[in-house]
Every structure is written in C-alpha cells, then in structure tokens.
N, C-alpha and C positions, 0 to 999 in steps of 0.2 A: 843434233839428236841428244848428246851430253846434257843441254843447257833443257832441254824437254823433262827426260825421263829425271831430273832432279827435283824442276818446277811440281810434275805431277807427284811425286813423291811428295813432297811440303804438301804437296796440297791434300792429300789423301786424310794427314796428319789432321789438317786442318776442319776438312768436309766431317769425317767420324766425332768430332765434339761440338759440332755442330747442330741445331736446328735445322728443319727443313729449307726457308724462308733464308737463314742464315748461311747456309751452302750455294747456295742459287748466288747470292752474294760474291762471296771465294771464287765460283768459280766462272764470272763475268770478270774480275780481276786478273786470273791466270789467265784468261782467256788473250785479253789485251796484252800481254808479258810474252805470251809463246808467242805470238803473229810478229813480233819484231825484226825484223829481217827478212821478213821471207815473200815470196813473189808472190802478187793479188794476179787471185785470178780473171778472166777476162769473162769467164761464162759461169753459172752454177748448172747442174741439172740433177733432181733430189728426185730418188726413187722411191717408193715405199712399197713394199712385200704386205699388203693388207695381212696379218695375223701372222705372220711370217717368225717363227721360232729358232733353235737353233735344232730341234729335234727336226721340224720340217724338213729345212736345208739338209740335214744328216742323212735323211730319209731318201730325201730323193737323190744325195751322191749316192750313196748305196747302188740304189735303182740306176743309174746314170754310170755304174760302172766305177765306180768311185771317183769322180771327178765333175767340179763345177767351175762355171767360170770366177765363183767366190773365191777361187783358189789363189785368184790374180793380184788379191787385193794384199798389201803388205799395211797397212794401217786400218787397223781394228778394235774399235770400242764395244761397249754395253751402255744405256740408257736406263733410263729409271723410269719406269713408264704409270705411277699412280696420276690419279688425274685430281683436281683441287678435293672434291666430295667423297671418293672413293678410290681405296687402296685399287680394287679391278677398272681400269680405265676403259672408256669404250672409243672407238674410232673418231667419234669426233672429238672430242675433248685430248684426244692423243695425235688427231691433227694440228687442231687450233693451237695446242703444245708449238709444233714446228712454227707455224703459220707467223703466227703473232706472239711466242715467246714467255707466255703467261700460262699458269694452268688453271685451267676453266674446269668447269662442273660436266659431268657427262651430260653428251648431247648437244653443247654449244657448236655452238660453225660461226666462227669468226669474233668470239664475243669473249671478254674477262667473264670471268665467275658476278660478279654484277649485270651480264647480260648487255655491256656496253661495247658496241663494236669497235676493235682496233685493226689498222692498218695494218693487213698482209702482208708478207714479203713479196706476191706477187704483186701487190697493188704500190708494193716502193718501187719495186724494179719495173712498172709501166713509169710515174713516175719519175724515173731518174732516166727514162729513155732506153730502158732495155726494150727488147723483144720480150715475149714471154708466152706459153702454152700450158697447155695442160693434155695431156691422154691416158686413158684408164679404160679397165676394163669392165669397169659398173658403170650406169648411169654417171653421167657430165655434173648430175646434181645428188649424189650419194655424198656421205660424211666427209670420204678424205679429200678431194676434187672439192665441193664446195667448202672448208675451211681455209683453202687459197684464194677464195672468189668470189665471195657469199660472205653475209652475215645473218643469220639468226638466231632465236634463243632455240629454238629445236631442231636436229637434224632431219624429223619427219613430215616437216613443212617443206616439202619437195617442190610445188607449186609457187611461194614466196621465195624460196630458194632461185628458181630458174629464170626469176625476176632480175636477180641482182647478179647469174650466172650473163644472161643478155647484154645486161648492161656494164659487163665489166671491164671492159676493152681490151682484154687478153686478144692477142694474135692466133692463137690456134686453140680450138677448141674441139676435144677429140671424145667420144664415149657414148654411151646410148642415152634414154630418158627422151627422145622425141615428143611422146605424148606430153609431156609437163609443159610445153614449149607451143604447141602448136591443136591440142585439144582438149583444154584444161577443164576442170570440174568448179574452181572458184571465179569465174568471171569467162570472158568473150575474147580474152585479148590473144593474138597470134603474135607471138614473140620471133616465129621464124621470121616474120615476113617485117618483124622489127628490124631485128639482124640485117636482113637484107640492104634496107634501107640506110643501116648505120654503115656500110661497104664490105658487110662480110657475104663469101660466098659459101653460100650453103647447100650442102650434101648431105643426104640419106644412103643406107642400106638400102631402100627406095633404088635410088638411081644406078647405085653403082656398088661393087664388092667393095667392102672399106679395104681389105686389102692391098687390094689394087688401085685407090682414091690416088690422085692425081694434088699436091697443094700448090696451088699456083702461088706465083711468085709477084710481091710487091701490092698482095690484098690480103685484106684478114679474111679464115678460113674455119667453118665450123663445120663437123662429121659426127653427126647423129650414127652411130655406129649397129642401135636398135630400139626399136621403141619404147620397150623395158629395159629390162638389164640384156647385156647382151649372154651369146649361148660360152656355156664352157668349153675349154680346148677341145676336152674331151669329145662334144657336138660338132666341133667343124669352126670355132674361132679361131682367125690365126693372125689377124691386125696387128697385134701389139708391136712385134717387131720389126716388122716393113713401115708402120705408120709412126713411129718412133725415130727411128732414122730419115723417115720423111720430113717430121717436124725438124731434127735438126740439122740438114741440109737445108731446111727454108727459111731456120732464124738464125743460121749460121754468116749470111750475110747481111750484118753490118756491123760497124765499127764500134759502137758502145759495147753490144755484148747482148747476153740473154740469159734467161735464168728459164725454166723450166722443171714441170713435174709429171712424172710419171708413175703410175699403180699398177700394179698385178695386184687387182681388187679382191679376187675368188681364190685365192690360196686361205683368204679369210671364211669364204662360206664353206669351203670344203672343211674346215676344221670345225665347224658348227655342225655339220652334217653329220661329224664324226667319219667321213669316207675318207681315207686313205691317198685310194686314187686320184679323188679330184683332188687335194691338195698336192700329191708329188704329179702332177700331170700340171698342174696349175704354176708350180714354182720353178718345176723345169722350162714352162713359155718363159716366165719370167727371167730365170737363169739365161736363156736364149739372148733376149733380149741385151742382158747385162754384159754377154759375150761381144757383142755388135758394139753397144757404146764406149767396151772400154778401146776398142780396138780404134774409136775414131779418137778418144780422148790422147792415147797414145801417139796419135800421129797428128793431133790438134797441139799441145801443149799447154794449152791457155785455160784450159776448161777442169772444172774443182765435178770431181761425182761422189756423191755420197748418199748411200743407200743402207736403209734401216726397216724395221716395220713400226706400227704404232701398238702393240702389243704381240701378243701371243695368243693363238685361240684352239680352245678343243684341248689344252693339256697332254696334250701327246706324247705317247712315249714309245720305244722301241724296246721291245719284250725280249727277255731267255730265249731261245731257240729257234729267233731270226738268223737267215744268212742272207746271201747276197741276191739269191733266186725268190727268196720268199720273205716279207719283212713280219714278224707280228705285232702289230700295232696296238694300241690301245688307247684309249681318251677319259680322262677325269673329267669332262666335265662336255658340254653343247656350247658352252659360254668362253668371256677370254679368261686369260690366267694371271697371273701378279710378275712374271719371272722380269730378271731382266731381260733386254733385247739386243742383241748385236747389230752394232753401225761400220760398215765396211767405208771405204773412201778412197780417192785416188785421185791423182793429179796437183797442181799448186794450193797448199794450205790441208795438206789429208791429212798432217801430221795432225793438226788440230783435233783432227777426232779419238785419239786414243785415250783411253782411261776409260774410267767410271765417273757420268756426269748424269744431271736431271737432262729430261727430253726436251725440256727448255731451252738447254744450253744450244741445242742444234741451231736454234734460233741465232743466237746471240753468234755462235761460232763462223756460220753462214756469213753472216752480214759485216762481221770482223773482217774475213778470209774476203769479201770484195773491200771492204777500207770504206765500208758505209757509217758516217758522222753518227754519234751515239745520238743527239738530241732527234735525230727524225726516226728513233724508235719508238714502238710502240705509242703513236699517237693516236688518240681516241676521236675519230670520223665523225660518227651523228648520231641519232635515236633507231637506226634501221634497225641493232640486236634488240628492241626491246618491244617491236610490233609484234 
C-alpha cells in the first residue's frame, strides 16, 4: 500500500506538467509498476451507473436512509471524463473510452476518433476464451452496451448497430431493442431468428417476465427484455438484479474466467429529465444490484469489480434547506456535465483504481489487472466503423 500511495504521488507530480496526450502516457507506465506483485484476477465484471454523479449517489443515500452499498468499497478513484472533440463527453464516446482505451469523438461506438474500429475488451476476452455478457437496462443496442459489441461511427444507427450486436458472439445478451432485431425499417433481415441459428436461445418479455428468465446452461442466451427501451423502476422494472446474478452463476462456470458488463442505463435519462425521482429510484436498482455482486465477489475471491459512470448528467445539486425527508434538488443543465466521475473497485487488483486518471486508463488498468500481453491492445479490426 506504502509502494502505491508513493507511485501515485510521483505521478500526480508528473501528470499536472503534462499534456493531455502526454499523461495518458505516465500513466500506462505507473500502471504496469503498481500491478507488480499482486494477484490477477480470474473474472472482471464492469459496471457503469449511466450519468451516475457523486451528487446522485448522495441523493439517493440521503433517501436510502443514509446508506449504500457504495459504502463497501475501500478503493476509490475519479476519471477524467472529456471525450477526443469535446470537454462534455457523451455516452458513447465515454464508453468507447472504456471499451477500447482511446478517446473517440462523441457518438462513436467502438471506433478511434478516425472512425476506425478497434478491438473491445469484450471482443479480447471472447478471444482469449473468456465467457462474456452484457445486461443493461436501455436497449442491447444503445451507446454504452454497443461500444463493447459494435462498431459504428454513430451511436444512432441503432439498426447497423444490432447487426454487429448478433454477430458478436457474446454469451449473454441481456436488454431491450427487439424491434432493431427482428422488425427493422432498413432491409428484411430477422436477426432474431439469425441468433437462433448461430445456437443462441432466444427470449422476449413476449414469452416470459425477464425477471424470472431462466439462462440455461452450456448455450448462448439472448433476453430481449423490451421492444424499445425498457419501462423505469419506477413502472414495474425490476430484471436488473435477479438477471445479473443470473448471468453470473452461468458464466461463473468455467475455468478461463469471464469478463462481463453491466448498466443501470436510466439513472442517465432521469438526469436529462431533470426528475429527481427517477434518478434516485434508478440508482438505488442499481445500488441493489451492487449490494448482490459484491457479496458473491466476497465469497468468490477471484473476481476484480469495478464500477464507474461515463459522465455526469443534469448537473445536479442538492440545495439549502434539504433534510433527510425532503431533498431540494436542482439541475443546471438537461445535458451531461464536465465534473469528474468516481470509480469505486473491489476485489484482486482494486488497488489499481485509486487516484486521479483519464477514463482511458480504465482500459489499460483492466487488461493489466488480468496480465493481458500489451501488443493485442488496441488492434484495429476492419472498415465496419467507417460504413
């Protein structure tokens, strides 16, 4: 811990006389210097709190009685969340950040600021024989979900998007967007019944309560969870945390390991809404959820969690003459905001996440913390970002 908090000291020294470009540098070197010693882990599983603040989180402990499962976490950073074009970053460009380790232009999914697709971390760890999923609670094919699994130059090409979301060979594929899949407006093609064919089984809200979806074992599994976006907690959604624990009981078995991700999507539209509620009603599913995984992390040992957002959204503040019964909120703004983000972590290699680093580094940090070979990063795939 001694040999840490020195490193990030030098480095603090370092990163402030620094360039942008020339930080990102510094601090892939420290990066490699703290992981010396310390035990890789056997799983990753990366959460993201879509717009997820630290006023949010605030809010809803308040509400919550003063207490979250955020509380559990003893290794605690901030991110630097501009994205390549603009100081305000937007969710894809603050995925593709994680994804692939580059910062891209707002809007990309899966693509450098050139628009050239690079290699995922989900798409290393299919790759390298992990398992791997994805579950969220926006569309399968919204920004942060497809910049693990996708490549585009736009996030709103939802349609080409769901192309490359079919053919990605993820193991579990959890979230709504049906219609992009199976009733599309640019061509004829049924992508469900692609799926099928490739050996995944596939599930609707159709068939069956995602809640209660069943993931069968020793097949890949896809859960349409609605045909649009799906409804807020607030409505009666409550998948996230039953079908999160689902997935990792099913890629929990086998021996390489698994990497997975997971969203609490609409803690981000509740801050665009400016609504209060749905954002502390949204981030307490999420907190739920965070409550469940650390408790299997703890009794697993082997598994690295680390959970951040890709910005801040709505500006949020907490007002004069709040108390604990009544919060008064307030919002600068419908859009996201510049602050930094706090990156919570636990388990082998969490140390790694402390300090002040670009959201880049999540990338590099990640892939360190499993002892993944520096040359199979960031390799650039084909021409798909650039249809």
């Amino acid at each position: 811990m001694r040999k840490i908090q020195v490193v990030a000291a030098i480095t603090m020294l370092l990163v402030f006389a620094c360039k942008p470009q020339e930080k990102i540098v510094i601090e892939k070197e420290i990066i490699q210097k703290e992981m010396a010693g310390h035990k890789k882990p056997k799983n990753v599983i990366f959460m993201v709190g879509d717009g997820m603040g630290l006023t949010q989180i605030t809010a809803a402990m308040i509400s919550n009685g003063y207490r979250l499962n955020f509380e559990r976490f003893h290794s605690v950073g901030f991110h630097k969340s501009y994205s390549y074009d603009d100081l305000i970053t937007d969710s894809a460009a603050g995925a593709t950040a994680f994804s692939i380790g580059e910062k891209s232009y707002n809007a990309a999914i899966g693509v450098n600021k050139d628009t050239v697709a690079i290699r995922t971390l989900t798409e290393e760890a299919i790759l390298q024989g992990y398992k791997t999923g994805v579950v969220v609670t926006s569309t399968i094919v919204h920004a942060t979900p497809a910049s693990f699994i996708a490549h585009n130059r736009h996030r709103n090409n939802y349609e080409e998007i769901a192309v490359d979301v079919a053919n990605c060979n993820a193991d579990i594929l959890i979230g709504g967007g049906k219609k992009y899949f199976d009733r599309r407006k640019s061509d004829e093609l049924n992508l469900v019944e692609k799926m099928k064919k490739d050996g995944y089984k596939v599930e609707s809200f159709l068939d069956i309560d995602p809640e209660k979806a069943t993931i069968p074992s020793g097949m890949k599994y896809a859960l349409f969870t609605a045909d649009d976006d799906p409804l807020p907690v607030a409505q009666g959604r409550t998948y996230l945390e039953p079908m999160t624990m689902a997935t990792i009981k099913a890629l929990d078995n086998t021996e390489k390991g698994f990497f997975l991700v997971v969203e609490g999507s609409q803690i981000d539209w509740g801050g665009h809404a400016n609504n209060k509620n749905y954002v502390i009603t949204e981030l307490l599913d999420f907190d739920k959820t965070i409550g469940k995984v650390l408790d299997y992390i703890d009794a697993n040992g082997e598994t690295l969690l680390v959970i951040t957002a890709d910005h801040e959204t709505g500006g949020m503040a907490i007002n004069p003459g709040s108390n604990s019964d009544s919060l008064s909120i307030s919002f600068a703004t419908t859009h996201h905001s510049g602050t930094l983000i706090p990156v919570f972590a636990a388990g082998p290699g969490a140390e790694l996440f402390q300090g002040i680093y670009e959201n880049t580094s999540i990338y590099d940090k990640i892939r360190k913390a499993l002892g993944w070979k520096e040359e199979n990063q960031r390799i650039i795939l084909d021409d798909r970002g650039t249809k």
